[in-house]
Backbone atoms as SQL, in Angstrom:
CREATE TABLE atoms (id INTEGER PRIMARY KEY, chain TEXT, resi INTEGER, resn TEXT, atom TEXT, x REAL, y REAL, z REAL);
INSERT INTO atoms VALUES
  (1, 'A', 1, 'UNK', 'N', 0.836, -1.172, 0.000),
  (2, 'A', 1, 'UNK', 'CA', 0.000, 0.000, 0.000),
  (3, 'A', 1, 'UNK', 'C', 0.884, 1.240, 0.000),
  (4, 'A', 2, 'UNK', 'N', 0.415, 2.320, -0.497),
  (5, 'A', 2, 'UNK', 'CA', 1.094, 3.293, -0.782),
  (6, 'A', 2, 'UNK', 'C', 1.238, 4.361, 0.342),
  (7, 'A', 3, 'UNK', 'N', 2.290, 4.936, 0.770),
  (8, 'A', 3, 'UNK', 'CA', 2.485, 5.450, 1.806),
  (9, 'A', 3, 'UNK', 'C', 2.380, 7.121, 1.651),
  (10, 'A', 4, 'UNK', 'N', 1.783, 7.844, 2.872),
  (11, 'A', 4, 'UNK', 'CA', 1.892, 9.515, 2.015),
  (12, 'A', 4, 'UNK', 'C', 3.151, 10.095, 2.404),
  (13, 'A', 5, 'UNK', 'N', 3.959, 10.615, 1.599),
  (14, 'A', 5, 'UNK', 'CA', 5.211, 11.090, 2.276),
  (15, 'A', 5, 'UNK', 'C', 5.094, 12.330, 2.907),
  (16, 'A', 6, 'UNK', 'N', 4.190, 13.131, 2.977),
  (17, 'A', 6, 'UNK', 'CA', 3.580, 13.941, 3.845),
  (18, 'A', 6, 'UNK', 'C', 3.326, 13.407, 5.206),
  (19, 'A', 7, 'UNK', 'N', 2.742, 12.482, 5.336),
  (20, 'A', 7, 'UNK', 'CA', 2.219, 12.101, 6.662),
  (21, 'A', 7, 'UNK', 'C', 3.036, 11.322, 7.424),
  (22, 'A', 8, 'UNK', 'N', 3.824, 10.963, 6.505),
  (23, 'A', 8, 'UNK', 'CA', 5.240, 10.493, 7.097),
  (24, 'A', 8, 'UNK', 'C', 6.441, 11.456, 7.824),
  (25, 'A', 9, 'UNK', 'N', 6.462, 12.665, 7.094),
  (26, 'A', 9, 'UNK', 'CA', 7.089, 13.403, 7.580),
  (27, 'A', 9, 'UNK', 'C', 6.362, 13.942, 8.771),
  (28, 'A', 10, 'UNK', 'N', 5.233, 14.450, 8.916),
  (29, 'A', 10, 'UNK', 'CA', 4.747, 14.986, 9.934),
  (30, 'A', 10, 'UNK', 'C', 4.544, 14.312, 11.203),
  (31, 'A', 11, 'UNK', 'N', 4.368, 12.939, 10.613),
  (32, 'A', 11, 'UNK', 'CA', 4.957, 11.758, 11.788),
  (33, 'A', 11, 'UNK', 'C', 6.038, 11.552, 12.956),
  (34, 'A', 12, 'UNK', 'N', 7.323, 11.560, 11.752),
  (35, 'A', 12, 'UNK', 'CA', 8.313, 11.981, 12.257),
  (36, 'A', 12, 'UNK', 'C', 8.982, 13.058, 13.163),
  (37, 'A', 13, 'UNK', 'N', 8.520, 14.102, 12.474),
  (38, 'A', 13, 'UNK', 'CA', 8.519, 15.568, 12.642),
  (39, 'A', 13, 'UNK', 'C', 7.709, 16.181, 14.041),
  (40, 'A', 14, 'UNK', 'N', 6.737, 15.937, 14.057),
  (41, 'A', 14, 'UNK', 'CA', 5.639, 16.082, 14.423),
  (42, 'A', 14, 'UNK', 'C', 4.992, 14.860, 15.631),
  (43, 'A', 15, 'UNK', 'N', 5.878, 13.940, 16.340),
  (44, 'A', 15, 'UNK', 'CA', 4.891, 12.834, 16.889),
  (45, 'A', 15, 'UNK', 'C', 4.142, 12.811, 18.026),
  (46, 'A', 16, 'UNK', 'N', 3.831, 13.891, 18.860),
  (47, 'A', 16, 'UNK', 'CA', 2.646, 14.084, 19.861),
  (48, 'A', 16, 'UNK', 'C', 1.702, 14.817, 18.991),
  (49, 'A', 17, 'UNK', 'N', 2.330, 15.836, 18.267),
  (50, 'A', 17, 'UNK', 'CA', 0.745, 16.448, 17.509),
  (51, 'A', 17, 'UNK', 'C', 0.272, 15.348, 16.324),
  (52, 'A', 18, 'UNK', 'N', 1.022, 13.942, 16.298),
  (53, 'A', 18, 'UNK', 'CA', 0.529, 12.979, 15.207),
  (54, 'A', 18, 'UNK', 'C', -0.280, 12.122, 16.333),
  (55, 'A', 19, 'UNK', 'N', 0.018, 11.947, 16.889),
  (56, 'A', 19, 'UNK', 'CA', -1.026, 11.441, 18.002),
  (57, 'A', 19, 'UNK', 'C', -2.076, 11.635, 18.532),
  (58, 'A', 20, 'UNK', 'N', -2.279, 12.910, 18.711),
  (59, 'A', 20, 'UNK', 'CA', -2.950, 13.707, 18.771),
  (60, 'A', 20, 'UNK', 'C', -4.008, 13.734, 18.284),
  (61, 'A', 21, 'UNK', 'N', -3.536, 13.867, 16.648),
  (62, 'A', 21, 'UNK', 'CA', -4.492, 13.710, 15.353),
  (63, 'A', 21, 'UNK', 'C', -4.967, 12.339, 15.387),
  (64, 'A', 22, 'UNK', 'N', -4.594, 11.225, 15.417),
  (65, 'A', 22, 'UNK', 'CA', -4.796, 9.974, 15.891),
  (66, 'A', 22, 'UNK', 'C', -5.921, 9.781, 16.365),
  (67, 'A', 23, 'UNK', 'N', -5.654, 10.470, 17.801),
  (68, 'A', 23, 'UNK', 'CA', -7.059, 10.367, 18.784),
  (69, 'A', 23, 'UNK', 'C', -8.147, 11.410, 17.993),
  (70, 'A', 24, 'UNK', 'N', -7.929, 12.056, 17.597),
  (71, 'A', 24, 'UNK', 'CA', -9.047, 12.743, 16.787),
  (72, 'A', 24, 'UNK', 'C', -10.044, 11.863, 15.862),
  (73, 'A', 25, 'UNK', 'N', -9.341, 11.583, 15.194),
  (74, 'A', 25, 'UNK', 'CA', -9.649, 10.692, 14.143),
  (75, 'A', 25, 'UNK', 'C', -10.507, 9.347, 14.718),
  (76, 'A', 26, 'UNK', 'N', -9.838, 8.954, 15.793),
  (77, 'A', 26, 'UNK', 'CA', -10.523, 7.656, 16.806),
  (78, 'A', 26, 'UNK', 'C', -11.842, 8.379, 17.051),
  (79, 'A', 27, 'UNK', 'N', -12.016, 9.675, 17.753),
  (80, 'A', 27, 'UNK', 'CA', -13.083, 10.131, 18.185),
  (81, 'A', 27, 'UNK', 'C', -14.374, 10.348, 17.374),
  (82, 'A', 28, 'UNK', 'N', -13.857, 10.836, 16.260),
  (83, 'A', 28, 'UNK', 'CA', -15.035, 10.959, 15.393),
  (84, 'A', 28, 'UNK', 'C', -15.104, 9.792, 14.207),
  (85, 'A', 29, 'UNK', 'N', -14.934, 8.830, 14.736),
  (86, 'A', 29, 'UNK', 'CA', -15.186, 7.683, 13.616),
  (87, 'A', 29, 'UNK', 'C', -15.800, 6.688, 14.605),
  (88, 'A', 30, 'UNK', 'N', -16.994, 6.760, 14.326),
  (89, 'A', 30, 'UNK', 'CA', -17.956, 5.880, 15.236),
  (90, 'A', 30, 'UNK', 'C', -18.230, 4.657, 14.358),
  (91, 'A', 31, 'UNK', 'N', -19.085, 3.559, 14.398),
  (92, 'A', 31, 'UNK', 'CA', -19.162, 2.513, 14.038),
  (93, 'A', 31, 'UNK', 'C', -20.319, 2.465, 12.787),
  (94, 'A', 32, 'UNK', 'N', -21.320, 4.240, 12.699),
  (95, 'A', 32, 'UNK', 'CA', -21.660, 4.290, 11.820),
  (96, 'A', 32, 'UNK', 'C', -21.991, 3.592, 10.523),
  (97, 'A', 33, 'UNK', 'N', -20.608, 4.122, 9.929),
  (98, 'A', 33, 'UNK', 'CA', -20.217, 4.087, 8.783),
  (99, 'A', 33, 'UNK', 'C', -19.494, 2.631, 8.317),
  (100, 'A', 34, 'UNK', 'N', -19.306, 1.821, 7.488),
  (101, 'A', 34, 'UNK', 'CA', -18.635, 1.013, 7.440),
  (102, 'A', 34, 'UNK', 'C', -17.413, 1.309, 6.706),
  (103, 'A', 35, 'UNK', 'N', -16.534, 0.435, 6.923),
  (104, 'A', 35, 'UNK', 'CA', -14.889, 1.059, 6.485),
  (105, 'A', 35, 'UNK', 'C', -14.761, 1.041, 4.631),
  (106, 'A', 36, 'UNK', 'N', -15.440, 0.504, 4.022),
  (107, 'A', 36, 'UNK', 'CA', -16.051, 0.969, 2.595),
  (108, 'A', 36, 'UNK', 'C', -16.399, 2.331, 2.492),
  (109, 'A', 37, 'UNK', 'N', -17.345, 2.680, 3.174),
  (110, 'A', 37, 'UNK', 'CA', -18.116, 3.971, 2.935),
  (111, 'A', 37, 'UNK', 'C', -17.251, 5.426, 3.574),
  (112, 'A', 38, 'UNK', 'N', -16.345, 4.407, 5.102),
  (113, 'A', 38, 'UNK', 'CA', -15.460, 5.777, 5.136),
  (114, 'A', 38, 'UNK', 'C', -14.958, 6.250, 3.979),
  (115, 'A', 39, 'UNK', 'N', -13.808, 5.136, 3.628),
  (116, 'A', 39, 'UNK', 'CA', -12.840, 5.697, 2.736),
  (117, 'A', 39, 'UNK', 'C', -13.413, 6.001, 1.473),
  (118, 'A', 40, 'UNK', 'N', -15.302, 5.896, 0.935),
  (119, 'A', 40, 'UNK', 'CA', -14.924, 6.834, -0.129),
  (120, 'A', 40, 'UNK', 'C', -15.477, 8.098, 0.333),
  (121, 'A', 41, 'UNK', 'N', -16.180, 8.158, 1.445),
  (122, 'A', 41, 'UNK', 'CA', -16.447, 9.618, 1.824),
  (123, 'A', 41, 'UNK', 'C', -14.593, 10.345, 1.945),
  (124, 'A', 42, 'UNK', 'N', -13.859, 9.747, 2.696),
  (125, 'A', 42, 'UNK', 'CA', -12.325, 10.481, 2.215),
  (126, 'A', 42, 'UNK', 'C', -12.055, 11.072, 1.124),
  (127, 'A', 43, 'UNK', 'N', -12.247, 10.171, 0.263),
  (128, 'A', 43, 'UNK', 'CA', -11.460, 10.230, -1.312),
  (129, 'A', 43, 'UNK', 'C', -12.631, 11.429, -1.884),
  (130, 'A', 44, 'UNK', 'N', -13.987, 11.877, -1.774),
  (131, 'A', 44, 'UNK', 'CA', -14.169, 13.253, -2.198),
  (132, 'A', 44, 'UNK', 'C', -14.061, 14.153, -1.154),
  (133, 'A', 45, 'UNK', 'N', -13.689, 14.173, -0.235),
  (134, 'A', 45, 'UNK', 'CA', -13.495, 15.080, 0.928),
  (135, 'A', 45, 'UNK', 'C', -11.912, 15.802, 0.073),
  (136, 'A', 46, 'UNK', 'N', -11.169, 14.298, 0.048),
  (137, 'A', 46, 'UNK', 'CA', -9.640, 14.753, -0.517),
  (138, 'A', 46, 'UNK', 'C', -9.318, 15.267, -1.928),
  (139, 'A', 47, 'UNK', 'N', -10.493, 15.093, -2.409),
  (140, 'A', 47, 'UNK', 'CA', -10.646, 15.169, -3.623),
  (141, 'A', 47, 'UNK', 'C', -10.813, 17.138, -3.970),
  (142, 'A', 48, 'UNK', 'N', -11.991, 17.282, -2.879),
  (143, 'A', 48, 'UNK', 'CA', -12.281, 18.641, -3.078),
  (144, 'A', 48, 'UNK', 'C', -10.959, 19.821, -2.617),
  (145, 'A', 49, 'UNK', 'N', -10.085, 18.931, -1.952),
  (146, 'A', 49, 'UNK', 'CA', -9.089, 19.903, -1.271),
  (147, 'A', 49, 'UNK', 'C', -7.408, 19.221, -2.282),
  (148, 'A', 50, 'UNK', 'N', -7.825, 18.532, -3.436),
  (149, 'A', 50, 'UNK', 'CA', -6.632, 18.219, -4.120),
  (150, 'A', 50, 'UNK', 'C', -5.693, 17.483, -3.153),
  (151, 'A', 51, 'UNK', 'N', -5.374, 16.784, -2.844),
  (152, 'A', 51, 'UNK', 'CA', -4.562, 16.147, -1.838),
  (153, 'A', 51, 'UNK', 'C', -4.094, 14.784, -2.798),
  (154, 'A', 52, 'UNK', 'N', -3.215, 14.850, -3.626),
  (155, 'A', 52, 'UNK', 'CA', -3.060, 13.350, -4.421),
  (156, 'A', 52, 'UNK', 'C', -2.675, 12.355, -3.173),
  (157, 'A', 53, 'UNK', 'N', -1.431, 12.723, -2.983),
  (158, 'A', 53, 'UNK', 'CA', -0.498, 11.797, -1.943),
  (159, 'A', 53, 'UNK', 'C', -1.542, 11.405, -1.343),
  (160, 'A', 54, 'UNK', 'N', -2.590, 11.623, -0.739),
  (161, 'A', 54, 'UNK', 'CA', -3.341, 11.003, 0.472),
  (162, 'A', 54, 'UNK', 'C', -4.043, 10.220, -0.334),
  (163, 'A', 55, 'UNK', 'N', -5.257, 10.843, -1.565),
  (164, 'A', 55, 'UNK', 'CA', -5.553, 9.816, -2.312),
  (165, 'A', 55, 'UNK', 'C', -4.865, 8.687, -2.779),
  (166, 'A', 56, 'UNK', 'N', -4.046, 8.421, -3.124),
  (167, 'A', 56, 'UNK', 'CA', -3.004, 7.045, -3.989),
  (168, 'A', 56, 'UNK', 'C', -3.532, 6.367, -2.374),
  (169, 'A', 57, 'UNK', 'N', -3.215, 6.700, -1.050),
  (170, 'A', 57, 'UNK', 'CA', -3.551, 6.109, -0.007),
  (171, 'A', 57, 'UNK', 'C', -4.837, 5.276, 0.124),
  (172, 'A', 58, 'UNK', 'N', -5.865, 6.354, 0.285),
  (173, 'A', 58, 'UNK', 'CA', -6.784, 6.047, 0.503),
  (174, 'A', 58, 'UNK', 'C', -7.997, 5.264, -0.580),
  (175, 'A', 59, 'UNK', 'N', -7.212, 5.194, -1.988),
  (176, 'A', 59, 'UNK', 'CA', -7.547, 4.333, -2.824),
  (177, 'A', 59, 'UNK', 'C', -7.353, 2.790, -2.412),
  (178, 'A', 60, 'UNK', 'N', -5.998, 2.528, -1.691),
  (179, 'A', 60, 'UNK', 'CA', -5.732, 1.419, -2.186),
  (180, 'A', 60, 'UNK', 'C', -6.760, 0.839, -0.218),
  (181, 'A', 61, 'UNK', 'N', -6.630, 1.711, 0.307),
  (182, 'A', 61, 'UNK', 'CA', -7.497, 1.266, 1.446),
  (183, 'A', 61, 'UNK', 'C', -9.132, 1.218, 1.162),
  (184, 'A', 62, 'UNK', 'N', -9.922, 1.836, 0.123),
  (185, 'A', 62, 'UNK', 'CA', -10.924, 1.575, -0.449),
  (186, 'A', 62, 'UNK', 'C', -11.377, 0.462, -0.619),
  (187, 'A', 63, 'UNK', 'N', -10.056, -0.084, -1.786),
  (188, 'A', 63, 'UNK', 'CA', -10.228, -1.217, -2.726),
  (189, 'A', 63, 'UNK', 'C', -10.248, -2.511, -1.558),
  (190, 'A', 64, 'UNK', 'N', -9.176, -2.065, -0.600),
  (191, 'A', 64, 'UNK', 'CA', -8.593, -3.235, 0.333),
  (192, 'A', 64, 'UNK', 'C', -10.398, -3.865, 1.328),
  (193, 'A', 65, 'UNK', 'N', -11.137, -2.663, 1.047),
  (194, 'A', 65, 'UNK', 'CA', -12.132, -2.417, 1.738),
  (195, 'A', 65, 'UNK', 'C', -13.607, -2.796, 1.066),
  (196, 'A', 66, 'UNK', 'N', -13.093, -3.195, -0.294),
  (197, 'A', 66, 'UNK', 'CA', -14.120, -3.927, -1.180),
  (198, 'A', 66, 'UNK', 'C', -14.921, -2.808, -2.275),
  (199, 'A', 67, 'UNK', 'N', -13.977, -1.737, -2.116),
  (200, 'A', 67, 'UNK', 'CA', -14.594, -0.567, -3.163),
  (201, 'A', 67, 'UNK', 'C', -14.360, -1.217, -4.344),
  (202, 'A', 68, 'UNK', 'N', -15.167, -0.985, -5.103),
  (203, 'A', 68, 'UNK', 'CA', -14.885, -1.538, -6.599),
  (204, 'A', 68, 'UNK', 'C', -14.230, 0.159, -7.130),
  (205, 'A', 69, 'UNK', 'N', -13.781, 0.072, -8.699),
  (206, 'A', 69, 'UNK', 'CA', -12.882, 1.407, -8.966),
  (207, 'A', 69, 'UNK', 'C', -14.253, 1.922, -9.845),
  (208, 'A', 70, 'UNK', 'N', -15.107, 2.025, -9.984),
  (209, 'A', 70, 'UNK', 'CA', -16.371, 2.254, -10.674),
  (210, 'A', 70, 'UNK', 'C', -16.433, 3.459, -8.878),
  (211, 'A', 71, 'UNK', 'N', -16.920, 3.249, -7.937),
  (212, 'A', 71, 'UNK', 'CA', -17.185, 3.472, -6.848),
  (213, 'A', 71, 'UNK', 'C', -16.160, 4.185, -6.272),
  (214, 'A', 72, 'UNK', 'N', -15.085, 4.092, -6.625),
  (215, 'A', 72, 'UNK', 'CA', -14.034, 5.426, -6.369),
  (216, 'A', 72, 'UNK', 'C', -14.213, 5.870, -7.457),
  (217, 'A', 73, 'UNK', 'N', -14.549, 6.177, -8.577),
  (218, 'A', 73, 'UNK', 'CA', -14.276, 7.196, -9.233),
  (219, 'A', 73, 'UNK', 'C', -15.492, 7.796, -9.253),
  (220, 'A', 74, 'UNK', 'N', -17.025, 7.461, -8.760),
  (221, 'A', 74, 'UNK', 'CA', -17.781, 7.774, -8.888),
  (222, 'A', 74, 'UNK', 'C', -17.946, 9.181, -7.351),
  (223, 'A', 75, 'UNK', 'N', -16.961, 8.380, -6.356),
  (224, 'A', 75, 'UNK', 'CA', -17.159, 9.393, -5.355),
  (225, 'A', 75, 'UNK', 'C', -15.776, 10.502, -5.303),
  (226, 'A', 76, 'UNK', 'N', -15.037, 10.346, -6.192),
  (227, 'A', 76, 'UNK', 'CA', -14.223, 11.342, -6.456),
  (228, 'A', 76, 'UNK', 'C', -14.815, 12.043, -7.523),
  (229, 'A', 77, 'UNK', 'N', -15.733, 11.896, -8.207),
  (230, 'A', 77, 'UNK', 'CA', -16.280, 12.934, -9.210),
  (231, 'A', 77, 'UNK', 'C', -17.608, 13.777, -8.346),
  (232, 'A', 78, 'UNK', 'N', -18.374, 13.366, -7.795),
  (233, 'A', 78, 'UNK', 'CA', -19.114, 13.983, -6.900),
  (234, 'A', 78, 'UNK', 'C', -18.393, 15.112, -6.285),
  (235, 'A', 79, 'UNK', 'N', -17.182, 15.273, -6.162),
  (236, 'A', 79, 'UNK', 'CA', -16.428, 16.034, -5.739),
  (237, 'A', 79, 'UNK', 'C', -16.565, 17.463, -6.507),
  (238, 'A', 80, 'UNK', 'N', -16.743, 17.417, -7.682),
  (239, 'A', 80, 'UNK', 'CA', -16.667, 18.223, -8.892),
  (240, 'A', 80, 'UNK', 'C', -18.281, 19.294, -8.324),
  (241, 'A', 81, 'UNK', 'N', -18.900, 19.001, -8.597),
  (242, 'A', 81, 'UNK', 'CA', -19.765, 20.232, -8.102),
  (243, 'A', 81, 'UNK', 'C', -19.680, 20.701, -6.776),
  (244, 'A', 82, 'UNK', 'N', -19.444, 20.039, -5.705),
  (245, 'A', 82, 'UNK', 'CA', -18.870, 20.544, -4.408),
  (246, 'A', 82, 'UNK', 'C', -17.645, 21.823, -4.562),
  (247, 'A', 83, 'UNK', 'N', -16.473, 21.137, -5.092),
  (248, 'A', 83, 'UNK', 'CA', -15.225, 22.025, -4.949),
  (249, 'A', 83, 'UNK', 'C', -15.003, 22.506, -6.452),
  (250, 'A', 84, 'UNK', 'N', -15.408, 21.875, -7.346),
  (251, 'A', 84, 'UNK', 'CA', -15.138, 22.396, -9.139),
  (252, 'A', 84, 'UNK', 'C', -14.328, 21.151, -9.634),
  (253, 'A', 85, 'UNK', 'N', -14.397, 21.612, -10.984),
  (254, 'A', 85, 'UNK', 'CA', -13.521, 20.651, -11.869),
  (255, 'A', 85, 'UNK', 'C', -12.379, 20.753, -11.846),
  (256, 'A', 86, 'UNK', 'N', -11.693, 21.877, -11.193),
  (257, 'A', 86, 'UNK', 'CA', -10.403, 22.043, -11.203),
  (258, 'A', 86, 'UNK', 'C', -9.485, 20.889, -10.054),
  (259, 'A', 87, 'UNK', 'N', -10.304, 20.996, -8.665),
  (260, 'A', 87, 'UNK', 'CA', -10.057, 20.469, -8.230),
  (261, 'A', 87, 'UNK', 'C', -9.721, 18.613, -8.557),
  (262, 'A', 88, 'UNK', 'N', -10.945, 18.480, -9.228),
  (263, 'A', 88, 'UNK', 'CA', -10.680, 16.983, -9.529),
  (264, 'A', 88, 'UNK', 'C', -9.722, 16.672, -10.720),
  (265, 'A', 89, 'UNK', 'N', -9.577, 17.678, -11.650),
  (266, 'A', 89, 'UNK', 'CA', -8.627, 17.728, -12.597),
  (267, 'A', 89, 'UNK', 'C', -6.678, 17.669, -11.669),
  (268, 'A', 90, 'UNK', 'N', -7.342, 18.149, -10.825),
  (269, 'A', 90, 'UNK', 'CA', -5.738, 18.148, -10.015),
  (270, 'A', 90, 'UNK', 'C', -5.497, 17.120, -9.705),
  (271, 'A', 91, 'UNK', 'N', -6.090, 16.079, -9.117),
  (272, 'A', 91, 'UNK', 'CA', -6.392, 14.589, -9.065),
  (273, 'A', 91, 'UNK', 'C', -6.230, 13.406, -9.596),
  (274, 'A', 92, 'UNK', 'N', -6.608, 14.115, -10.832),
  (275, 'A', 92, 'UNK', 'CA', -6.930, 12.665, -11.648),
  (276, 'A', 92, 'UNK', 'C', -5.936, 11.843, -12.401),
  (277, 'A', 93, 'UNK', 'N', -4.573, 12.431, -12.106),
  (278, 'A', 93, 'UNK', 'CA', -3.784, 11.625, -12.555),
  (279, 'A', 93, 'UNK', 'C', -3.330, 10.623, -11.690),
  (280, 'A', 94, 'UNK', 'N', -3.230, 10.382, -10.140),
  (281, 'A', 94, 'UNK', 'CA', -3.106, 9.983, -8.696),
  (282, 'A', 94, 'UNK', 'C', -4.254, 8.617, -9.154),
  (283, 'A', 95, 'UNK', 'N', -5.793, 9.554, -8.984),
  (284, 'A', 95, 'UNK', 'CA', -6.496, 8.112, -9.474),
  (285, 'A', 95, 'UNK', 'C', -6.650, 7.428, -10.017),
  (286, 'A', 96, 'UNK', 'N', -6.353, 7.696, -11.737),
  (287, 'A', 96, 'UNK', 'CA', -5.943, 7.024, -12.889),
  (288, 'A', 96, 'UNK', 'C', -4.378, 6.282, -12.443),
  (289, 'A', 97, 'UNK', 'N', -3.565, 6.828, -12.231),
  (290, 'A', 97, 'UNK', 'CA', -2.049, 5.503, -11.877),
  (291, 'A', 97, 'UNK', 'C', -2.555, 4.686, -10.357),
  (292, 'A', 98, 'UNK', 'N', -2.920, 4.918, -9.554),
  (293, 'A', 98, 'UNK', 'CA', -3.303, 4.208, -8.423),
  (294, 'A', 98, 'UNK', 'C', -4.537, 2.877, -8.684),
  (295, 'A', 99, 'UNK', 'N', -5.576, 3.415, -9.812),
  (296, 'A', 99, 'UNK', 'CA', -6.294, 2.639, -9.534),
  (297, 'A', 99, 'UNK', 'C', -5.353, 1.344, -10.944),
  (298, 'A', 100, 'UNK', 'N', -4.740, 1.610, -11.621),
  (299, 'A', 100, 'UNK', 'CA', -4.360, 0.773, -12.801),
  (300, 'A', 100, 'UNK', 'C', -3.129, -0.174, -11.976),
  (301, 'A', 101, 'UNK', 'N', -2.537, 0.060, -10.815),
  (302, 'A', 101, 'UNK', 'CA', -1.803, -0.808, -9.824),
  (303, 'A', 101, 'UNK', 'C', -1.839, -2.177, -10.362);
């Protein structure tokens, strides 16, 4: 699986305020949602804010998660009237090489 080198560094860099974020993340992820539906609510969340590195991530945790690639690309385009086309145009090369793995 593909690693973000961002979040790696801030890891490093950064490891009580990565912890931190950690417990955040624990807190607001209740049992809701199932781990399918998180990660594609991620992937247009990340989508609208251009974030490749995290996407290539959170693709392959999708798929790992039983997303079919019809279903990531369908919730990374939803993205497009939320944040614009630009945004997903910034993207789409991350999802196109990630999902062809």
């Amino acid at each position: 699986m593909s690693k973000n080198p961002d979040f790696e560094l801030f890891k490093e860099e950064f490891p009580e305020v990565f912890n931190k974020f950690g417990e955040l993340f624990q807190s607001v992820s209740s049992k809701a949602l199932d781990e399918k539906t998180k990660q594609l609510v991620y992937l247009g969340i990340l989508t609208a804010n251009r974030y490749g590195p995290a996407i290539r991530v959170h693709i392959a945790k999708a798929l790992e998660a039983g997303a079919t690639p019809e279903e990531i690309k369908e919730a990374m385009m939803l993205a497009i009237p939320a944040g614009g086309l630009c945004d997903f145009l910034s993207v789409l090369p991350d999802m196109i090489e990630e999902l062809e793995k």
